[in-house]
C-alpha positions as CSV (number, residue, x, y, z in Angstrom):
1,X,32.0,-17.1,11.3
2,X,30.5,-20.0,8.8
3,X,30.1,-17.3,6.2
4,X,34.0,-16.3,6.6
5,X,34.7,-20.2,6.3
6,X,32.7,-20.6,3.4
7,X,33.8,-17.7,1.4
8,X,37.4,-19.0,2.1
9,X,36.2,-22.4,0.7
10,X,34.7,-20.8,-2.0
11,X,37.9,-18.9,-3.4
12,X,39.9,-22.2,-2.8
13,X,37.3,-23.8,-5.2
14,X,37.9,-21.5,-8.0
15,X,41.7,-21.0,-7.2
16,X,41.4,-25.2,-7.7
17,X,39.1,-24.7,-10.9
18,X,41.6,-21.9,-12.3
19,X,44.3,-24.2,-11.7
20,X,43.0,-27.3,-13.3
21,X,42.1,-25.4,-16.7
22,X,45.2,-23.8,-16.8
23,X,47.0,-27.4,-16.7
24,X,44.3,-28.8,-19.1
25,X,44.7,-26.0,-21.8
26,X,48.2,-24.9,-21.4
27,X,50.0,-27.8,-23.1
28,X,53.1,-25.2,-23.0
29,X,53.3,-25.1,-19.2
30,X,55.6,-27.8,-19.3
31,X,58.6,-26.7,-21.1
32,X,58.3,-23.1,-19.8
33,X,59.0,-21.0,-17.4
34,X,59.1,-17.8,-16.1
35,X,63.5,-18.4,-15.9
36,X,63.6,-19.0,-19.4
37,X,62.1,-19.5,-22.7
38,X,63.5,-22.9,-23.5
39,X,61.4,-24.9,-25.9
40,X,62.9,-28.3,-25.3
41,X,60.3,-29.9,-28.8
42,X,62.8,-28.1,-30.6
43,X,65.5,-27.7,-29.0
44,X,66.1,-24.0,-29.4
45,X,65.3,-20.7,-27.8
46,X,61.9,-18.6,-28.5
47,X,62.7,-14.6,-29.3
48,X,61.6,-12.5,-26.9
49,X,62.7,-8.5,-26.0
50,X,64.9,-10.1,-23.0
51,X,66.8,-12.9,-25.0
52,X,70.0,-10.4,-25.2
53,X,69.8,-7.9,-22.5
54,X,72.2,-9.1,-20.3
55,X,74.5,-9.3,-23.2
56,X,73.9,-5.7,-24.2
57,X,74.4,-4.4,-21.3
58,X,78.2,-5.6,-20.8
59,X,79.4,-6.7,-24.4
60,X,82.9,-6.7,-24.2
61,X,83.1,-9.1,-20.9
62,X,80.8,-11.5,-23.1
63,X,83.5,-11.2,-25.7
64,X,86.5,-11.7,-22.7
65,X,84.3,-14.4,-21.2
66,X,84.3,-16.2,-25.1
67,X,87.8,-15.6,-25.4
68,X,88.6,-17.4,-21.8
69,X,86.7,-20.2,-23.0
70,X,88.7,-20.3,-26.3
71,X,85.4,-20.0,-28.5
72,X,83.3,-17.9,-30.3
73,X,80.1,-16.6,-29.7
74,X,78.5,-19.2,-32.6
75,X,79.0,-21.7,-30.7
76,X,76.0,-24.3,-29.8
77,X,75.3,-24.4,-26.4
78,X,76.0,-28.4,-26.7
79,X,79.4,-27.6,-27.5
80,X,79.7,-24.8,-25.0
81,X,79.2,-27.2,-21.7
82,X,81.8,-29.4,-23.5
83,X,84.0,-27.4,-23.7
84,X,83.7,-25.6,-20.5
85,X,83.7,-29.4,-18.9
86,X,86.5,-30.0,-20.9
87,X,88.6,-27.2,-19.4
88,X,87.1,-27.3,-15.6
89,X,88.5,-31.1,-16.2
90,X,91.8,-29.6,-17.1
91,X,92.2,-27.2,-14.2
92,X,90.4,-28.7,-11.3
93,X,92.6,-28.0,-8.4
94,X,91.6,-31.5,-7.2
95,X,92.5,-33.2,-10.7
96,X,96.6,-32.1,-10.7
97,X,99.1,-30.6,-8.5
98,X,97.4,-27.5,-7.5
99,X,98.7,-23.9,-8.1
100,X,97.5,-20.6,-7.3
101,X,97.7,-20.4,-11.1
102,X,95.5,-23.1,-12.1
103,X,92.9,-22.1,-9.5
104,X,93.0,-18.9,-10.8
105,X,92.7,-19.9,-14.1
106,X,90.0,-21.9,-12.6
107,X,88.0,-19.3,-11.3
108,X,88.0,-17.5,-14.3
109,X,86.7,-20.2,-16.6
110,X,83.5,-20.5,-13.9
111,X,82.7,-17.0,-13.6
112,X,83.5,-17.0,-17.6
113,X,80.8,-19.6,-18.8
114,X,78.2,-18.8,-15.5
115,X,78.5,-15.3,-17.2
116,X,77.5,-16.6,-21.2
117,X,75.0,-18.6,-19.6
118,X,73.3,-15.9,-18.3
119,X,73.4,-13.7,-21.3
120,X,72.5,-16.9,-23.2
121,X,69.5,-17.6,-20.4
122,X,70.3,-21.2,-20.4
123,X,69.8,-23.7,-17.6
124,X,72.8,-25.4,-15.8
């Protein structure tokens, strides 16, 4: 039984060791994940093979979901979350006199901009 305990002790020791290298010589660890590939010391996105495959899959509801946005898809993602605030300030139910209109139109603009952000892989 004290052999079993100390070859437990043993792998937590190097799963420690592993684990405080990594931290020490992966200065990268910080502004990555495995959700994204934000780099926030530049404030822009690394390539990689997955950067557009959500968009590829579906492109003309990323178009549609653009277009109920009201912008194009060169838009900054600085301006897109302005916008999209802009307009979920505009039609909040809670904002004006509700109508099954404006909560439809509503609805849309969430499931609109949740949709280019994950074709976009950013982070809410």
């Amino acid at each position: 039984m004290d052999d079993f305990i100390r070859l437990i002790f043993r792998i937590l020791y190097y799963i420690f060791l592993w684990w405080i290298l990594d931290w020490i010589f992966n200065p990268d660890r910080k502004n990555k994940n495995r959700y994204n590939n934000f780099n926030s010391n530049t404030d822009d996105y690394e390539e990689s093979s997955q950067d557009n495959q959500f968009a590829q899959m579906n492109p003309s509801k990323l178009e549609e979901s653009y277009g109920v946005l009201g912008v194009t898809s060169e838009i900054s993602d600085k301006e897109l979350k302005k916008v999209y605030l802009q307009l979920a300030k505009k039609y909040h139910p809670d904002s004006v006199e509700s109508s099954e209109t404006e909560e439809t139109k509503m609805a849309e603009i969430n499931s609109a901009y949740q949709y280019i952000c994950e074709a976009r892989k950013i982070r809410k």
